[in-house]
C-alpha positions in Angstrom: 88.0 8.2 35.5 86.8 5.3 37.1 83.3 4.6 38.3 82.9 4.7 42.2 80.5 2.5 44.2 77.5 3.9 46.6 78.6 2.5 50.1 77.1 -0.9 50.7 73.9 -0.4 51.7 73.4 2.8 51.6 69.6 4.1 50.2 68.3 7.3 49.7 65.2 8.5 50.6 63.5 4.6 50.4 65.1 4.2 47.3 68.2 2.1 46.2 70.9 3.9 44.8 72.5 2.8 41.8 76.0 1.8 41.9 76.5 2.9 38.3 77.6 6.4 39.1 77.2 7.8 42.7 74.1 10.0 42.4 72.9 13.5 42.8 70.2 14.2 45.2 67.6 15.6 43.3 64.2 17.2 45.0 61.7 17.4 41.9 58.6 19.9 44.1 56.9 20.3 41.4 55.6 17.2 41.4 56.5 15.8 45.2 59.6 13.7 44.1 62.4 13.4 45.9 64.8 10.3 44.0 68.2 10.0 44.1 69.8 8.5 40.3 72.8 8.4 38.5 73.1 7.8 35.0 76.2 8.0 33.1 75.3 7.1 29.4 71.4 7.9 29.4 71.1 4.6 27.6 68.2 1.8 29.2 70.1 -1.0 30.3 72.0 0.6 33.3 71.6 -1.5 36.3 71.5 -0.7 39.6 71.8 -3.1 42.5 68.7 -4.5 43.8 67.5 -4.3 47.4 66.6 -7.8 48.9 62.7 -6.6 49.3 61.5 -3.8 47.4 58.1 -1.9 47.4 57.1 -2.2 43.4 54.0 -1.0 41.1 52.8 -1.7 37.7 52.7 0.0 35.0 48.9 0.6 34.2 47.3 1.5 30.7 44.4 3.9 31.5 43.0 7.3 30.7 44.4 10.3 32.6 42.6 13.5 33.6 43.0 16.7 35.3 40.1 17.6 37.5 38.7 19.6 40.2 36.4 19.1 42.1 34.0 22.2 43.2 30.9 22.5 46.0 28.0 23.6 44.2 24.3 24.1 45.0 21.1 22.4 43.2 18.3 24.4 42.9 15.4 26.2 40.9 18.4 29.1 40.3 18.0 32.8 41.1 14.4 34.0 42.0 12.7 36.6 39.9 10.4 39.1 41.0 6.7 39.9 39.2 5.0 43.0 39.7 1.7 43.2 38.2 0.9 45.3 35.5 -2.3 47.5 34.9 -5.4 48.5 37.1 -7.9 46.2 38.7 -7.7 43.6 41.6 -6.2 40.4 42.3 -8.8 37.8 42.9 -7.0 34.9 42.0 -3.3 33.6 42.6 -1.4 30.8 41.7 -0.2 28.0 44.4 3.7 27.4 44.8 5.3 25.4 42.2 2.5 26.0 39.4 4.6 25.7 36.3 3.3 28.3 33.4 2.5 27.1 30.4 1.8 29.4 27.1 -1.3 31.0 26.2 -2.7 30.2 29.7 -3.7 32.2 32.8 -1.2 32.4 35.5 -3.6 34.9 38.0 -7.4 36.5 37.6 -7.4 40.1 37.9 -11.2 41.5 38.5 -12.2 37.6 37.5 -10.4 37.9 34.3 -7.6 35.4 33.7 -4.2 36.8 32.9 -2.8 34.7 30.3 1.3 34.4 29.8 3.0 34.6 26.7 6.4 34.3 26.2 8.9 36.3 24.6 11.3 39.8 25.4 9.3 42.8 25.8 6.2 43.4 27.5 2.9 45.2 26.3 3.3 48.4 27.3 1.0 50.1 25.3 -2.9 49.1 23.9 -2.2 47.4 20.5 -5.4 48.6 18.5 -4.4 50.6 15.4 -3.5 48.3 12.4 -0.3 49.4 11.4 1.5 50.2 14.6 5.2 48.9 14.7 7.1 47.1 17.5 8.8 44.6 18.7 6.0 44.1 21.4 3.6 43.1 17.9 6.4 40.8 17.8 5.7 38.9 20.6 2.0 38.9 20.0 2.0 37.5 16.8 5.2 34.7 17.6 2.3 33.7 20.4 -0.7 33.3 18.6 1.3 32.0 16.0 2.9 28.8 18.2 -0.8 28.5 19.7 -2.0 27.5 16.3 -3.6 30.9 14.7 -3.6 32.3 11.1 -2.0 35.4 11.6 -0.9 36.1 8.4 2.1 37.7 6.5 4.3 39.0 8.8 5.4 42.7 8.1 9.1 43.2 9.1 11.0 46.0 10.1 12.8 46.8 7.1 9.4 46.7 4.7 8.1 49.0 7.4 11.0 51.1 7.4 10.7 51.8 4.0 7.3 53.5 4.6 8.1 55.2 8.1 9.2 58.8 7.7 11.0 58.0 11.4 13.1 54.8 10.9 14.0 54.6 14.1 10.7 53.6 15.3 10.5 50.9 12.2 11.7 47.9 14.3 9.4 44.8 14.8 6.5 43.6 13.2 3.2 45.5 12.1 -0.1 45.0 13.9 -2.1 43.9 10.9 -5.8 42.8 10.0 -4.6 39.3 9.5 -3.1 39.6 13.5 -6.2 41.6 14.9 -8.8 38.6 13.8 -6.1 36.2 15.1 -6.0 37.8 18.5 -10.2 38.0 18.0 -10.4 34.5 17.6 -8.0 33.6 20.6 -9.8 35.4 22.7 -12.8 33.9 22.1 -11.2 30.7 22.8 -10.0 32.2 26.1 -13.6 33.5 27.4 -12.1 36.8 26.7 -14.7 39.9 25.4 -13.1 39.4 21.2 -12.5 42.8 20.7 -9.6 41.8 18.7 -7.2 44.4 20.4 -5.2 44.2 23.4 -4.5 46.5 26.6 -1.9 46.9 28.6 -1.8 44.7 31.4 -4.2 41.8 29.8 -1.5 39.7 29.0 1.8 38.7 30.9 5.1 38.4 29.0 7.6 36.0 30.7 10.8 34.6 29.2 10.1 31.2 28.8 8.3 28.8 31.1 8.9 29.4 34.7 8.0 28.0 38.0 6.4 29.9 41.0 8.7 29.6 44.0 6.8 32.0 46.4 3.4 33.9 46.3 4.1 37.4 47.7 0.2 39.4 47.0 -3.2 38.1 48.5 -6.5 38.4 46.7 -7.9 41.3 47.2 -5.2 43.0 46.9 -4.4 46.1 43.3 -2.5 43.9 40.6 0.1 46.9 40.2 2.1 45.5 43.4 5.0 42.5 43.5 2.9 39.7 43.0 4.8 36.7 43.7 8.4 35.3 42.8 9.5 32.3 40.0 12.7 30.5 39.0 13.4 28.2 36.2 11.1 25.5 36.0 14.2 22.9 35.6 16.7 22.5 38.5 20.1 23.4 37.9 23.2 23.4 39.7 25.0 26.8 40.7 28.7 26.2 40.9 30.9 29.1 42.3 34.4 28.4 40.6 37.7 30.7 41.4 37.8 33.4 38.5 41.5 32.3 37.9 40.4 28.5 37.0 37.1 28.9 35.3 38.8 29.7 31.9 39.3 26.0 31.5 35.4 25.4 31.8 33.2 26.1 28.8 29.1 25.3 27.8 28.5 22.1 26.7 31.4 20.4 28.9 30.1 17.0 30.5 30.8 17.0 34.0 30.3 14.9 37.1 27.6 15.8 39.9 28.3 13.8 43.2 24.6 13.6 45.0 24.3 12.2 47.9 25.4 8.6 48.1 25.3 8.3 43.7 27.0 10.2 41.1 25.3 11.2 37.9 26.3 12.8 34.8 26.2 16.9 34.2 26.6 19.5 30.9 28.1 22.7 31.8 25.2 24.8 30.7 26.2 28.6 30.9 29.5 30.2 32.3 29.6 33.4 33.7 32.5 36.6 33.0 35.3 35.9 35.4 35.6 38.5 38.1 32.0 39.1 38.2 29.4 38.2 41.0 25.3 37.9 40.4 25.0 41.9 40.4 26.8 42.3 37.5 30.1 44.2 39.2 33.2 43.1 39.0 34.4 41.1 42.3 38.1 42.0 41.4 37.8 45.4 41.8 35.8 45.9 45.0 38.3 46.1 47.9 39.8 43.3 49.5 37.9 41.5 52.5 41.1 40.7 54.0 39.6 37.0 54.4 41.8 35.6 51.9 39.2 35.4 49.5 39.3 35.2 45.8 36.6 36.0 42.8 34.5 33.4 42.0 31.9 32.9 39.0 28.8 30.9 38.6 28.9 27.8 36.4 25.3 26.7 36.1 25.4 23.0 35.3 22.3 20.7 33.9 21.7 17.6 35.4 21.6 15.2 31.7 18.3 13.3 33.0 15.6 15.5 34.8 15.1 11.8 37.2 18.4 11.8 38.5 17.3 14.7 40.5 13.7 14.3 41.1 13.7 13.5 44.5 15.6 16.6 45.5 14.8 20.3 45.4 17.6 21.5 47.2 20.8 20.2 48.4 24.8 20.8 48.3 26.7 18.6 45.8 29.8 18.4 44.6 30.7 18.9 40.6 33.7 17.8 38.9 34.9 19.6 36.1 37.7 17.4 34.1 39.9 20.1 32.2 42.2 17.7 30.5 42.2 13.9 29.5 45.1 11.5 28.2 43.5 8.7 27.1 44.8 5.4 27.1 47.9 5.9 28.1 50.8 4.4 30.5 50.7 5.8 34.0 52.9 4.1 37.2 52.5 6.4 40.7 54.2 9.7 40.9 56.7 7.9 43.3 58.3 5.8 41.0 59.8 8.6 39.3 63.9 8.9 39.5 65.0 12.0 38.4 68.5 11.6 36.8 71.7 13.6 38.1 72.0 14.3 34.0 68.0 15.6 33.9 65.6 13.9 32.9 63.5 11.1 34.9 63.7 6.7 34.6 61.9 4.0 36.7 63.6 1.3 37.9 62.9 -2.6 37.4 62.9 -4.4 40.9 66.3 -6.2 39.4 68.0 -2.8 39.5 67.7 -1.7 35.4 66.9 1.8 34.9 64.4 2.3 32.3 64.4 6.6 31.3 61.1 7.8 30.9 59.6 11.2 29.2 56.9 12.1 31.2 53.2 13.8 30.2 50.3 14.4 32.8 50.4 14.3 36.3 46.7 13.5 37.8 46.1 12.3 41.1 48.9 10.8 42.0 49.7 9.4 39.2 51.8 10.0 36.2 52.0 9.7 32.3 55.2 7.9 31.0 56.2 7.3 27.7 59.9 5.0 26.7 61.7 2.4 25.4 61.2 -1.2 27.2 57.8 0.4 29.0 54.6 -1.7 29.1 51.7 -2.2 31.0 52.5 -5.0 33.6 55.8 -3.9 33.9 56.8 -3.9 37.7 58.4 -1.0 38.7 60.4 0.2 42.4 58.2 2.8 44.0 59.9 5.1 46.8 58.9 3.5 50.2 
């Protein structure tokens, strides 16, 4: 069967139509194509006739990514609220933004400094009888330890078990001779009375190192009340991302933060489940708002240098999280894609050759190509 001409002339859609075979009007949505190609043989050396002025591209070598882009907000994070511990009165509070620092006093309770230590679980109880188990020993000894003290060999749980008619009480360290004269000599250190025991209430366990973001008590007023409130001593960006997209995101991903008028690099630094909000309940299963709203979960992203953000303690930025990455490879602009009557897509040199092209990413506007006869420089027709 013969081959029939296009009508002189005639272009589809901003592009010229070759005269090879009459083609198929093809809409490609799923990438925002619309071309119009004909292709009889598949081979690379079908021509089709060139258009006195054409709009053209090159093809470009580059890396490709997929990324979105996401509002987020840089802060301290979520507050946390301190209630005081013990008996006696407040007589001496901390001033916004005091940053704790191990082994020293956050407050003064009767004129006594309340020193922080760090660790998991509070004192709860006087720590007096050598022997008693628990991870609150734990944390004492871990702290005097890190301040420098001798405080010994460290009774585990499992030696302890083995000489505790109630194993389930066996967990933690033992509070040993060895930790008492530690704690004896800190104390002294502190301007403490070196009884070498410790109450309830004359120490405060925090997590780590916090900052104090707002002062809640007055002096004067009984230490057993919500003192004051802190956050994380670093800033750190909360990022609400759609529960459906955040599987793509993971800790340790380098990302980039968009502050006003400068961008600066980022590290994903925790993740949150999917479908859950800050309380802890899942978002997907509490009724719909009827605003059209989907689940979202915090990212919290880390600024990579602590400078890049110094002169800001609170502000909306933008994050872009890059989920994908082709690297150096040949891109030309989504429009230069002709999807062929036979399937498949081809660009088209500006002299009329068809060039059929496998395709990879599509990223902004652009697209990954891959063929015989393709280089970068190569001028290609894009779709007007």
């Amino acid at each position: 069967m013969a081959e029939r001409a296009a009508p002189r002339g005639w272009r589809g859609h901003g592009r010229v139509v070759p005269t090879v075979v009459l083609g198929t009007v093809v809409a490609v949505g799923a990438v925002g194509v619309t071309a119009v190609a004909g292709h009889s043989s598949g081979a690379s050396d079908s021509h089709a006739a060139a258009a006195p002025s054409v709009r053209t591209a090159t093809v470009t070598r580059r890396d490709l990514s997929n990324s979105q882009t996401v509002q987020g907000h840089l802060g301290f994070g979520p507050v946390t609220e301190l209630k005081g511990a013990g008996t006696g009165t407040l007589t001496k509070l901390p001033a916004n933004g005091t940053t704790t620092g191990r082994g020293k006093a956050l407050y003064r309770v009767d004129d006594r400094p309340i020193p922080v230590f760090y660790g998991d679980t509070p004192f709860f109880r006087d720590l007096k009888k050598v022997g008693v188990v628990g991870n609150d020993v734990t944390v004492l000894r871990n702290n005097l330890s890190a301040l420098g003290y001798d405080v010994g060999h460290d009774v585990g749980h499992e030696d302890t078990a083995r000489r505790s008619a109630d194993r389930t009480r066996a967990q933690g360290s033992a509070f040993t001779a060895s930790l008492a004269s530690a704690l004896k000599k800190w104390q002294q250190d502190m301007g403490l009375e070196p009884t070498g025991e410790l109450k309830a209430g004359d120490v405060l366990v925090l997590p780590g190192p916090v900052r104090v973001s707002s002062v809640k008590a007055q002096v004067g007023d009984p230490v057993a009340e919500d003192i004051l409130g802190y956050v994380a001593p670093k800033k750190v960006i909360t990022v609400p991302v759609d529960a459906q997209q955040v599987s793509a995101i993971e800790p340790g991903d380098s990302v980039t933060v968009a502050l006003p008028g400068r961008d600066v690099p980022g590290t994903v630094s925790a993740v949150g489940d999917p479908g859950q909000n800050d309380s802890g309940q899942n978002d997907s299963a509490q009724p719909d708002a009827g605003d059209g709203s989907t689940p979202k979960t915090d990212v919290t992203v880390l600024p990579k240098r602590a400078s890049d953000v110094a002169d800001l303690d609170d502000a909306d930025v933008q994050v872009e999280f890059v989920s994908e990455i082709h690297k150096n490879v040949l891109t030309v602009p989504i429009g230069a894609l002709l999807a062929l009557s036979g399937g498949g897509f081809a660009v088209q040199r500006p002299d009329g050759e068809l060039l059929r092209v496998r395709t990879g990413m599509f990223a902004t506007g652009l697209v990954e190509i891959s063929g015989k006869g393709l280089s970068a420089g190569l001028d290609v027709v894009v779709a007007s």
